[in-house]
C-alpha atoms as one frame of an Amber mdcrd trajectory, in Angstrom:
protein
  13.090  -6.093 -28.390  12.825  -2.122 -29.386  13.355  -1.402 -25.848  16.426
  -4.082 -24.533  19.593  -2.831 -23.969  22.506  -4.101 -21.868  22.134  -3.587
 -18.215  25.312  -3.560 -15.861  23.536  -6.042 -13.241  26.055  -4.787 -10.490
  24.640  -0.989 -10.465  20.913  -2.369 -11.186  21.242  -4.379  -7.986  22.952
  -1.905  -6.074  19.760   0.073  -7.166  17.814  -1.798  -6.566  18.940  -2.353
  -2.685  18.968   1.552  -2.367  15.401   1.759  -3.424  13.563  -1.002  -1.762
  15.684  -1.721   1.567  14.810   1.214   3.533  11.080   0.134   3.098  11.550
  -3.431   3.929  13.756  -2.611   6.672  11.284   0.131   7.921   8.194  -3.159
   7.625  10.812  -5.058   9.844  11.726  -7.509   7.292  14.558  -8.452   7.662
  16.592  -8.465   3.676  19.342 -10.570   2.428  21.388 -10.020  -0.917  23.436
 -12.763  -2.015  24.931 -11.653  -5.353  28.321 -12.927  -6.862  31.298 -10.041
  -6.677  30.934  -9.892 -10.109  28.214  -9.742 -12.495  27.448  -9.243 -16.372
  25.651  -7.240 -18.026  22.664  -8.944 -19.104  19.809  -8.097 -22.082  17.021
  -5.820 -20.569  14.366  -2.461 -19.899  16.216  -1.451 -17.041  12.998   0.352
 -16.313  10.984  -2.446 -16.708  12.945  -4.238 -14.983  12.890  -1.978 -11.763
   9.121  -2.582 -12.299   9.108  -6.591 -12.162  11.357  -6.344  -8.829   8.861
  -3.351  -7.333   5.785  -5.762  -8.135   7.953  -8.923  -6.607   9.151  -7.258
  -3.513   5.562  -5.018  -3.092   3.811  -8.843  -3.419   5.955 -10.541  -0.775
   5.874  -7.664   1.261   2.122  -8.136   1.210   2.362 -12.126   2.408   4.825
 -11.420   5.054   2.631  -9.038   7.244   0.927 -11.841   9.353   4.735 -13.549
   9.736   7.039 -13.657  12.962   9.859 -13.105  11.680   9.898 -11.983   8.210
  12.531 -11.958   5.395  13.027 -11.481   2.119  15.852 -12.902   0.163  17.597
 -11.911  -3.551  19.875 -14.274  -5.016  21.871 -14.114  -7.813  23.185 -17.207
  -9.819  24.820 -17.284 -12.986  24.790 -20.059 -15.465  26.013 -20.112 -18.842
  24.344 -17.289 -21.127  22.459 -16.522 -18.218  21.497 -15.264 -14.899  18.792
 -15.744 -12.365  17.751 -13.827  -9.638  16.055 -15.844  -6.936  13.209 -13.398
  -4.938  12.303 -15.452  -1.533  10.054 -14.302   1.067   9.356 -17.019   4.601
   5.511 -16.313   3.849   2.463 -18.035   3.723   3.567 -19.543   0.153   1.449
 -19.433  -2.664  -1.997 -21.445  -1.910  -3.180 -21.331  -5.769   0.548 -21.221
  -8.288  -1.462 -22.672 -10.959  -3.412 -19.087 -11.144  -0.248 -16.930 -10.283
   0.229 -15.602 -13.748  -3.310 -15.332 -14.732  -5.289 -11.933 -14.707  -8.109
 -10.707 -12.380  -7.089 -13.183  -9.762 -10.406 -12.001  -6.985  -8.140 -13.591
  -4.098  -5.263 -11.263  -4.559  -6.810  -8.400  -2.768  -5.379  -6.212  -5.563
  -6.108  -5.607  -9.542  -3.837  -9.259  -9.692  -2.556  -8.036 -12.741   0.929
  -7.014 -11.502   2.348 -10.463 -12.265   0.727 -10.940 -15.463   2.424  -7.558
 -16.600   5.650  -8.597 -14.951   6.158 -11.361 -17.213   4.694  -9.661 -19.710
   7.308  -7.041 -19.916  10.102  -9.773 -18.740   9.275 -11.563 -22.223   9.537
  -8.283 -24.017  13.147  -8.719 -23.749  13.595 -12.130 -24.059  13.702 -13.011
 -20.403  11.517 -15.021 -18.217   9.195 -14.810 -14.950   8.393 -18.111 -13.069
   7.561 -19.364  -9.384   9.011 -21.914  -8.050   7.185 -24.051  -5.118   8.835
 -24.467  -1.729  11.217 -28.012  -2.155  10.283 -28.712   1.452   6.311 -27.632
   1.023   6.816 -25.456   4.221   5.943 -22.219   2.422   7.321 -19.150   1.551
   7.393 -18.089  -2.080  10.421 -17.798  -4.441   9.870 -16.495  -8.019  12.760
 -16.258 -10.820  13.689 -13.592 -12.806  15.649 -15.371 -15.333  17.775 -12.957
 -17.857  20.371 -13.547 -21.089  23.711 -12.425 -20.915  24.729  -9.543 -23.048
  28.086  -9.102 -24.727  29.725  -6.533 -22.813
């Protein structure tokens, strides 16, 4: 990947909470951040990356108008060689996952390309973008953002 370089996930994430909480908080959504006290750095676009979370948080934001009491959860897990950041909303849930990553989706209300593109540009640095269905089938939506550790 031309683009990849190694990312301190601490400051991206601490970035990330400075540029989409006030929003969020502002929508009444109520946001959670459960990340580790320490991260790694891990392989990415930190730019593109930004971008994946903007399209995650600006889709879930979307889905949790019509709920009571809205949230939206970021998790952070590490694993060997790897770490995954969990994006949760308490919405609706996805009604059609099989389509999620497909273009020109008419029911998204939007161009429904922004997921297409965000795995698109997680691939370009050998990461990955996936949903993952509610365990309990009660709804809500959590996708992955799955990333390779770099050597410091």
């Amino acid at each position: 990947p031309e683009f990849a370089t190694s990312v301190d996930l601490a400051s991206f994430m601490e970035e990330l909470r400075i540029v989409v909480e006030p929003a969020l908080l502002e929508a009444e959504i109520a946001v959670h951040w459960e990340i580790p006290c320490t991260l790694p750095t891990v392989w990415a676009d930190r730019h593109s990356l930004m971008q994946v979370f903007l399209n995650l948080v600006r889709n879930s934001s979307r889905a949790l108008r019509q709920v009571s009491h809205p949230s939206l959860t970021f998790r952070v897990t590490e694993a060997p060689g790897s770490v995954c950041i969990a994006v949760i909303d308490n919405g609706e849930g996805v009604a059609h996952p099989e389509l999620l990553f497909r273009p020109f989706q008419p029911h998204t209300g939007t161009s429904g390309l922004g997921l297409c593109i965000s795995r698109s540009l997680m691939r370009s640095f050998h990461g990955e973008l996936d949903y993952q269905p509610s365990p309990d089938g009660n709804g809500g939506a959590t996708f992955l953002v799955k990333l390779s550790a770099s050597p410091n």
